[in-house]
C-alpha positions in Angstrom: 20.1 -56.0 65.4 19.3 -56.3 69.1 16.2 -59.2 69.0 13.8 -58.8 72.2 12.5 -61.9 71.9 15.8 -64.5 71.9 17.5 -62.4 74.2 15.2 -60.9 77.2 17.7 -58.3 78.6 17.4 -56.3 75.2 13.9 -55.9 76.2 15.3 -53.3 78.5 16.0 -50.1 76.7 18.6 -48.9 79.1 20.7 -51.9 78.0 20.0 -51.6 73.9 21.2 -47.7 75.0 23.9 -48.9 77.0 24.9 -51.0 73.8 24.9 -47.9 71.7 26.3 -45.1 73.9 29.6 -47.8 74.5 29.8 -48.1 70.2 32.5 -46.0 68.8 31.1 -45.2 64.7 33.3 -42.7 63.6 36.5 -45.3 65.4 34.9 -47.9 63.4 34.6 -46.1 59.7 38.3 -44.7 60.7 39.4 -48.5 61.4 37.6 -51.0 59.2 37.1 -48.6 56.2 39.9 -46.0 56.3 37.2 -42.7 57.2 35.8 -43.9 53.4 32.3 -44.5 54.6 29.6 -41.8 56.2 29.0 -42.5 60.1 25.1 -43.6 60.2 22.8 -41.5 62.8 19.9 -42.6 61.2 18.5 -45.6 59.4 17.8 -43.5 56.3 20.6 -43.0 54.3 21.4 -39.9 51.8 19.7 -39.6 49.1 16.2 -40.6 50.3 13.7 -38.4 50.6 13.3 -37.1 53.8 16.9 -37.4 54.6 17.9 -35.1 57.5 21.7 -34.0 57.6 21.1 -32.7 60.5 19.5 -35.8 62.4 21.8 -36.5 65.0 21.2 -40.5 66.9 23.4 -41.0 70.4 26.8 -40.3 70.2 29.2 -42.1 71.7 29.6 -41.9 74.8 30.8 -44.8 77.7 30.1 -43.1 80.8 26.7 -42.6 79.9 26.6 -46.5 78.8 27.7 -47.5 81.8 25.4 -45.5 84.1 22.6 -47.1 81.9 23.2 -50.4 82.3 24.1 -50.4 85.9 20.8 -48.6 86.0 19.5 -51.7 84.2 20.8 -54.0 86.9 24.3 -54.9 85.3 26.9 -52.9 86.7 29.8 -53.6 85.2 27.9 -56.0 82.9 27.6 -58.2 85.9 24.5 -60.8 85.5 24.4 -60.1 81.8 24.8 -63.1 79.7 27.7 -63.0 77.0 26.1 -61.2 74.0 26.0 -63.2 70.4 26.8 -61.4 67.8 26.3 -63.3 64.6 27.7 -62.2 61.6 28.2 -63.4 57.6 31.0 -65.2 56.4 33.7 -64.0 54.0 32.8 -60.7 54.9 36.1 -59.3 56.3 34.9 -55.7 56.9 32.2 -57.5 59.0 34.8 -59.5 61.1 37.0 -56.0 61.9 34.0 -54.4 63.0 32.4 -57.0 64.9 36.2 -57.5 66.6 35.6 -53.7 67.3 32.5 -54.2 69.2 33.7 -57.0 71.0 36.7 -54.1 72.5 34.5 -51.5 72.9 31.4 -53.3 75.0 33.9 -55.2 76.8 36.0 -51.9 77.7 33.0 -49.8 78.6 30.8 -51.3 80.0 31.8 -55.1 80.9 30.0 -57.2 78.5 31.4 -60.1 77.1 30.8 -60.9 73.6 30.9 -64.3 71.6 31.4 -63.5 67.8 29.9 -66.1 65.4 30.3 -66.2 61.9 27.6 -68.0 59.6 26.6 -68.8 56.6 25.0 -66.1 54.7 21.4 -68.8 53.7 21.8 -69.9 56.8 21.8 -66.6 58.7 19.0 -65.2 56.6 17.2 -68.6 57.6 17.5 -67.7 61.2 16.9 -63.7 61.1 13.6 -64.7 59.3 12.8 -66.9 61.9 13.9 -64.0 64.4 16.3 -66.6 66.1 18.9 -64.1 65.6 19.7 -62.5 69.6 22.4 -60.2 68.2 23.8 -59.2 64.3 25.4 -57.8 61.6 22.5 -57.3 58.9 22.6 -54.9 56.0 19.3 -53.2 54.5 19.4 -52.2 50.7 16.2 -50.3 49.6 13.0 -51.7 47.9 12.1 -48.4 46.5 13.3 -44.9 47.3 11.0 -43.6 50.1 11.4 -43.4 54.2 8.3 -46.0 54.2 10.6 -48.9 53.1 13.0 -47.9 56.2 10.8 -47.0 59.0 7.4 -49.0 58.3 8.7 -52.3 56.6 11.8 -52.6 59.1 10.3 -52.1 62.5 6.7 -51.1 62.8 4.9 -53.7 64.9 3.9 -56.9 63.4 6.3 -56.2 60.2 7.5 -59.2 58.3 11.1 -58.0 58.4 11.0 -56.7 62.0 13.3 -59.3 62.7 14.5 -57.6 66.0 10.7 -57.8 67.8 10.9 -54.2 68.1 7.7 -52.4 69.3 6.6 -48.9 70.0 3.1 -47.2 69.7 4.0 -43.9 69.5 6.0 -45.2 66.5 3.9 -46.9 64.9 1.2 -44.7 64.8 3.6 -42.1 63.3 4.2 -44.6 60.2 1.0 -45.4 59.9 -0.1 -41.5 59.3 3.0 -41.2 57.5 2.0 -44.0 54.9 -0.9 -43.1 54.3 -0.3 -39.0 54.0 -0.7 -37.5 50.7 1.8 -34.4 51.6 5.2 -35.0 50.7 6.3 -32.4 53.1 3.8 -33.7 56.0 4.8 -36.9 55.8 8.4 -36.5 55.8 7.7 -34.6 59.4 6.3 -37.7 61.1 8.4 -40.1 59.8 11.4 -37.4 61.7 9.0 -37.9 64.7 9.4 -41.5 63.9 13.3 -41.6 63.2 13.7 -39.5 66.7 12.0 -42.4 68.6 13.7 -45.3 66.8 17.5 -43.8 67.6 16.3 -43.2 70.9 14.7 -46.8 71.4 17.8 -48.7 69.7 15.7 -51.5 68.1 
């Protein structure tokens, strides 16, 4: 989670893309889980209706990164302030990865990292007051439909938008998409949805 609102330079999308272009999946499902885990491109998992195998979000790739957040005003992640990322305790997979991220930003692009490890009521405390500037959060499903994905996790104003995350276009996509009575329909704007989100980086 990269939170707008308690660190400003994520309200640049050139530096959230930066961020994501410089992140190595497929190193980190090879690394932390031994290749036993699908590489996410989307926030909608298998199995869920509307699930696209063909969905692709940005692939890795650091010299793109780094253009993007000289571009942003950080060449070399010069000027950017070391980047929190908290994380749960007595999660192990979470500290590899996290330790991953740390290599990767720091290799591409620059950017220092300060890895924090918390208390899981704690954390959830402080993601739910959107304290949070950088994380490690997992999202399990309310009820099997895009909806609990793309509306409840980052449309405007959402009570679990916990990263400040904003986008009209997006929104108004949901919205039709929540409301639509057309299985088929509705799966299409929420893909015009997904396509903004991987391209935004909330």
């Amino acid at each position: 989670g990269l939170n707008q609102k308690a660190f400003p330079a994520f309200k640049d999308v050139r530096v959230r893309q930066a961020l994501a272009y410089a992140t190595d999946k497929n190193k980190i499902v090879q690394v932390v889980f031994a290749g036993k885990r699908d590489v996410a491109d989307d926030i909608l998992p298998k199995g869920i209706p509307g699930f696209d195998p063909a969905f692709k979000g940005l692939p890795y790739d650091p010299a793109k990164a780094k253009a993007l957040l000289a571009a942003a005003g950080y060449p070399n992640g010069k000027g950017l302030p070391p980047v929190p990322i908290t994380y749960r305790q007595s999660q192990p997979e979470l500290q590899k990865t996290v330790a991953l991220i740390q290599q990767m930003w720091s290799e591409n692009l620059g950017v220092q990292v300060k890895a924090q490890v918390m208390e899981w009521t704690s954390m959830l405390d402080q993601e739910n007051k959107n304290a949070l500037e950088c994380y490690h959060m997992r999202w399990a499903a309310d009820y099997l439909d895009p909806q609990d994905y793309y509306s409840v996790l980052l449309r405007t104003g959402s009570s679990e938008d916990h990263v400040v995350y904003s986008n009209p276009k997006f929104d108004a996509l949901c919205d039709a998409a929540d409301v639509s009575q057309d299985p088929a329909g509705r799966n299409v704007l929420y893909r015009q949805a997904a396509r903004i989100a991987a391209d935004d980086v909330p």
